[in-house]
N, C-alpha and C positions, 0 to 999 in steps of 0.2 A: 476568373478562377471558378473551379466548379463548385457545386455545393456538396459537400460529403452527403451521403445518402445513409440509412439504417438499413441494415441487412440482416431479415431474420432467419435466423438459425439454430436450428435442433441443438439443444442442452448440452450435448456429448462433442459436438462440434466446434465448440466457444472454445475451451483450453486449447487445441492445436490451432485454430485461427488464430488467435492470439500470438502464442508460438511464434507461428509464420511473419505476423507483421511484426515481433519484437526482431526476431534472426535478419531483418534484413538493415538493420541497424550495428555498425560494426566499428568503433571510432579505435582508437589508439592506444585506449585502459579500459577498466570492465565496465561493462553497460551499468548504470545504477537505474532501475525500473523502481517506481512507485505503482501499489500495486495497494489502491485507496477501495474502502469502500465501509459505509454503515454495520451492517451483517458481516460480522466475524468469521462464520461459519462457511459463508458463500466466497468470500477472498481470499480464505486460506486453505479452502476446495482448489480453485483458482489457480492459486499460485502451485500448489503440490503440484497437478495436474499440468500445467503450462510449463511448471520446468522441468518431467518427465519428457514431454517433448523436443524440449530444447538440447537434453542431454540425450534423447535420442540421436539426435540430428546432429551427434557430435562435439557440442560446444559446451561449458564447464557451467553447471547453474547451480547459483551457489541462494540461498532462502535466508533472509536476515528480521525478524520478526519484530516491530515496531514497540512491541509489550517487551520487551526486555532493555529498551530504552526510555520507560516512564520520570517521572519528576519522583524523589522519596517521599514514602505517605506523610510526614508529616506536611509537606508541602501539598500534595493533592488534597488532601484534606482538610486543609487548612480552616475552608467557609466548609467544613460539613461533608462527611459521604456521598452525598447526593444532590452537590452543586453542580448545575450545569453547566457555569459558568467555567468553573475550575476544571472541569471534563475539557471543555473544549483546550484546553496548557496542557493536559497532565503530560504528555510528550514531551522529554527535555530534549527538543530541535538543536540544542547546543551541544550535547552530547554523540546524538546521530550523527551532524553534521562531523566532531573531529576526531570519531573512531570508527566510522565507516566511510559517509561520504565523499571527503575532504583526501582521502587515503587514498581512493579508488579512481578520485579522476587525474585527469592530462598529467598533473605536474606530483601526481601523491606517490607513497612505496610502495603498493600496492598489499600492502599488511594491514587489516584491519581487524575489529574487537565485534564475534559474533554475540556475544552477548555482553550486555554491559550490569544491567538492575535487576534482582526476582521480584517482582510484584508481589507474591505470596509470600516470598519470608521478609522482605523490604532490606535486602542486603546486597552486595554486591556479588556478583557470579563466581570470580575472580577468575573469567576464562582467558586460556589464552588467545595468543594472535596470530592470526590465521592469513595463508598468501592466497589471493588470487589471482589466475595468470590473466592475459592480458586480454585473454579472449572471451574471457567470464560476462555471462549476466545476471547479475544481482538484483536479485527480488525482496525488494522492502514491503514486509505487506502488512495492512493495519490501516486505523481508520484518522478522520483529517489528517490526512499528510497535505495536501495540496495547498498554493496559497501563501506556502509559511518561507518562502525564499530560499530553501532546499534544491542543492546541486541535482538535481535527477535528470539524466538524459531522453528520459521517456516515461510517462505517465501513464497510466492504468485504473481507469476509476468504472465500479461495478457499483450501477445509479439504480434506486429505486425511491418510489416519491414515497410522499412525508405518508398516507392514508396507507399503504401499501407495509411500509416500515412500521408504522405504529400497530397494524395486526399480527405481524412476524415478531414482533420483540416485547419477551416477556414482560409481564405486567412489574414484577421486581426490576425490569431495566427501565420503564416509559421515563423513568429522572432523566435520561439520556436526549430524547428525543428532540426536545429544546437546543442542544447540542449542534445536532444536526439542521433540524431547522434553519438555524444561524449560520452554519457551514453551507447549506444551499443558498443563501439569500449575501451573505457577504463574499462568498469565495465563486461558486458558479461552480463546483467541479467537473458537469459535465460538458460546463460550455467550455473547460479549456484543455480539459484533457487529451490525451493523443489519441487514446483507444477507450471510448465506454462502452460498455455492456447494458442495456435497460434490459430489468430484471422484474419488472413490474408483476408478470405472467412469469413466472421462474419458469414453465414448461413451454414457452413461447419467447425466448431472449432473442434480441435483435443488437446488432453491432454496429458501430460508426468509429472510422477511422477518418482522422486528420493526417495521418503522415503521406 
């Protein structure tokens, strides 16, 4: 088998590459894409961007934001604002899983709940539930997703090392960092992801496909 190789490519070129390798994935209910990475700001660039293309190209892309499936603050907060430990849960994976993921694949109705939690007012959205058809790709984007035994059809993690992370993210977030840290070192996200992005040189990103 060969060894997948990194392919560097111009900044502007990343979201339709991307694109390209999610569309040639087409199974029988909506693609659920995990769409992982540290930096908020660079994967929800990312995703806007990648399913511009997609719905270019014809096909139904639907953005499902991982922050609106968090645990409620009493529980994230539990050990403290600024436990890293509790960072790495705050994501109710049980929730994700039975009003998005669970929905959308092989045997679900294809009706799921695009928002579930407001982080900001720590109440319930009360959105409703929403169809998507059969040909949708669904971009779940947001950070440690991977790892945690989540239905996703295809993975998307946009990697930058831990020295690189720690100058890009404010001095008010570094409680985070440890977080990630521990997501690099227990989970491996770019050794198992389908599609990563090194984003080390943000003006310089290189891509490595597994599929």
């Amino acid at each position: 088998m060969a060894v997948p190789l990194w392919r560097p490519l111009p900044p502007e070129a990343v979201p339709e590459e991307v694109a390209e390798l999610i569309q040639r994935r087409r199974p029988d209910h909506p693609l659920r894409v995990a769409m992982d990475g540290a930096e908020p700001w660079e994967v929800e660039l990312l995703t806007r961007l990648t399913g511009r293309w997609i719905a270019a190209a014809g096909r139904h892309a639907i953005r499902v934001q991982s922050r609106f499936f968090l645990r409620p603050r009493s529980l994230r907060y539990e050990s403290g604002r600024t436990d890293p430990d509790s960072y790495y849960d705050w994501l109710d994976t049980d929730a994700l899983r039975r009003e998005v993921l669970d929905p959308l694949g092989l045997d679900g109705a294809g009706r799921f709940l695009p928002t579930l939690w407001d982080p900001a007012t720590d109440r319930a959205t009360r959105a409703d539930y929403a169809e998507a058809p059969a040909d949708a790709v669904v971009l779940v984007d947001g950070p440690l997703l991977l790892g945690r035994g989540l239905p996703f059809d295809l993975t998307v993690h946009v990697s930058v090392g831990s020295a690189a992370l720690a100058r890009r993210t404010p001095a008010d977030e570094h409680w985070t960092l440890p977080a990630f840290l521990r997501y690099q070192e227990e989970v491996d996200p770019a050794g198992i992801a389908d599609i990563v992005i090194r984003t080390d040189d943000q003006q310089h990103p290189a891509l490595l496909s597994r599929l």
